[in-house]
N, C-alpha and C positions, 0 to 999 in steps of 0.2 A: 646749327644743323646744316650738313653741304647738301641742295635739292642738285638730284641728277636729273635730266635731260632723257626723255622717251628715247631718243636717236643715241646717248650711252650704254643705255638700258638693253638695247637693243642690239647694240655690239660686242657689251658682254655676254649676253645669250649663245656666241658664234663662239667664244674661248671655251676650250676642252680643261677639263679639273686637270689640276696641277699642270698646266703648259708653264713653258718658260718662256716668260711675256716684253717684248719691248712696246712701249707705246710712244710713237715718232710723232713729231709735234703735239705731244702730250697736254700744252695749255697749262691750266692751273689742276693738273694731275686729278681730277676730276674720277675718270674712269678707273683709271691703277687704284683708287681710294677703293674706288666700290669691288671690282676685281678682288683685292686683299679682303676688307669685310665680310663680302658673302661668299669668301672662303673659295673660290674657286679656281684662285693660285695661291701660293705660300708667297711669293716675291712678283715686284717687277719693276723693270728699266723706263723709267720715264725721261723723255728726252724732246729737250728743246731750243732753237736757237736763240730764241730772245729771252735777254735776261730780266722783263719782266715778268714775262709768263713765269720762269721759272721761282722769282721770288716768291711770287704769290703762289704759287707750288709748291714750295718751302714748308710757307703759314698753313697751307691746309691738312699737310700731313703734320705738322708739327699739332695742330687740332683734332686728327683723330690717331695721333698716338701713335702710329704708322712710322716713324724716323729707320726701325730696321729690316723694314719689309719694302719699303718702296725706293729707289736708287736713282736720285734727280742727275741729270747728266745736261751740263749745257754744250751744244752741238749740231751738227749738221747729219741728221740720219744717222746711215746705218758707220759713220764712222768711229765712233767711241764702244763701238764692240767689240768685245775679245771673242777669240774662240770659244765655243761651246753653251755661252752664256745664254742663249734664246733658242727655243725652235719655231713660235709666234710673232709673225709681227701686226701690228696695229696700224695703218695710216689713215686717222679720220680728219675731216674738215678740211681738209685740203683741196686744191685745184687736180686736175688730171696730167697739168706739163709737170707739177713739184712733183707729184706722187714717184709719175715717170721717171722723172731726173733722179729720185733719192734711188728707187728699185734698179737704175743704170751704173749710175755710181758707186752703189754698192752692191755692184754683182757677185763680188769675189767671196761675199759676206752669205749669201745666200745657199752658198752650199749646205748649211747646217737646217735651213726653215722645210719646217714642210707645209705651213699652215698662216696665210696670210689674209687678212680681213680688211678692207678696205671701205671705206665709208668716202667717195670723191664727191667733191661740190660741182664738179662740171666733166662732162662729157665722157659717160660712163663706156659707151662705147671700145673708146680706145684705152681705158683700164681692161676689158674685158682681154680687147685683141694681146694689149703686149703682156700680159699675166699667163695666156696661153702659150706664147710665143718661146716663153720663159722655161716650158715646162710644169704648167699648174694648170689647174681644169678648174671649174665652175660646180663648187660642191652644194652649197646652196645660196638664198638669196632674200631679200625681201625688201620690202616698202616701211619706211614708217612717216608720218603725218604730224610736224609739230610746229603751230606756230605759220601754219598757211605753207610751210614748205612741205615737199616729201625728198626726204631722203631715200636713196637706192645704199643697202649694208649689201656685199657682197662677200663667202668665205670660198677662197681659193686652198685647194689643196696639190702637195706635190702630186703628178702624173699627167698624161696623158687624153685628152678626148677633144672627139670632132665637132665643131659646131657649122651649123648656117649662117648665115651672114644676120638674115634675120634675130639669130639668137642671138649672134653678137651681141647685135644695136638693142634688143632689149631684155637680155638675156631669160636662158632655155627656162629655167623656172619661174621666170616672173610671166611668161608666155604660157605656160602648161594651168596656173592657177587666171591667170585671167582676171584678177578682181577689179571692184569698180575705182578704186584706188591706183592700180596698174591705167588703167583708161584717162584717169586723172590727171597721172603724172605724163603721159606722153601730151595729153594738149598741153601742161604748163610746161612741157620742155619745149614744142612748134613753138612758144611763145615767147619763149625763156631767149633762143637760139636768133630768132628773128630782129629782136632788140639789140640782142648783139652785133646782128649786121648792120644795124642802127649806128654803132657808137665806133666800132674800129673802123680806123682809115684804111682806106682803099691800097696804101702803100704794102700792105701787112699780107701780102697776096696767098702764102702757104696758109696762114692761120684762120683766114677768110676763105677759103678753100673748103677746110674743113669743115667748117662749121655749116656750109652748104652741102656739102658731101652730107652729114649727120640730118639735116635738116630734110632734107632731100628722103633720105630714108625713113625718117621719123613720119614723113607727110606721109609717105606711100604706105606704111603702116596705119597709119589713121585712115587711112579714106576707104582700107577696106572693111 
């Protein structure tokens, strides 16, 4: 029996029935399993570069029977797609440069999405900014709690809207609900952010930058 993961769980709650689904560094196709299962797609593109992950990705859908519904691709992003094949895409557990880099690189590929879910390990901010920059708005949002982490799940849809900077950095719905879990995660992120100025060298000046710049904002949101 494959256990999912609250922060899975949670990301398939944001896929619309029947989407046409890619999941970008898919892992050991974990999600896509449960996706097909509780029926909420008929098919999807799992995709990843290493060819462990994808082995073992292999074995799992080859254990739940899954061989014609889920379509392992070994790869880098959005490049092993053809036209028309997705209008979803999935980027979880990843950092916020790869996230970046796959959605830049495959800009040309994006004409067809209109609904992108992104699940980043670090510095949700600048997901926020360059998804809008993109042409995608901030449709909803949430927390989830596993494991002493919290996860921020974010669904972008295609169009247009304005935010504050404020929303930005911690986006408009995670701001509008307020919970004590939302209070949670901004001190572990003051903390999360600080450590980091801890361990990169000083040489690294743009990337050190940032994370003061984030830091900086995140403080002045806590202290009020």
């Amino acid at each position: 029996m494959i256990k999912v993961s609250l922060r899975l769980k949670a990301i398939a709650d944001y896929i619309e029935k029947n989407a046409k689904v890619i999941d970008i560094g898919c892992d050991h196709a974990l999600l896509a399993i449960m996706l097909v299962k509780s029926k909420i797609v008929n098919k999807v593109i799992a995709v990843d570069i290493s060819r462990g992950a994808i082995n073992q990705a292999q074995k799992n859908i080859e254990q739940a029977k899954l061989e014609s519904k889920i379509a392992l691709r070994l790869g880098n992003g959005l490049f092993c797609l053809a036209s028309g094949e997705v209008d979803t895409i999935v980027l979880a557990g990843l950092g916020h440069h790869k996230i970046i880099s796959i959605l830049k690189e495959g800009k040309s590929k994006l004409k067809e999405i209109n609904h992108i879910v992104i699940q980043s390990n670090t510095n949700p901010l600048l997901i926020r900014k360059y998804l809008c920059q993109i042409g995608f708005y901030i449709e909803k949002e949430k927390l989830v709690s596993e494991k002493d982490i919290i996860y921020p799940i974010i669904s972008f849809k295609r169009g247009k809207q304005k935010y504050t900077k404020k929303e930005l950095i911690l986006g408009p719905h995670l701001i509008k609900e307020n919970s004590p879990l939302f209070k949670q995660f901004i001190k572990k992120e003051i903390a999360k952010q600080k450590q980091l100025l801890l361990v990169i060298p000083f040489q690294y000046i743009h990337k050190r930058r940032q994370i003061k710049n984030y830091l900086k904002n995140l403080q002045v949101v806590n202290d009020k």
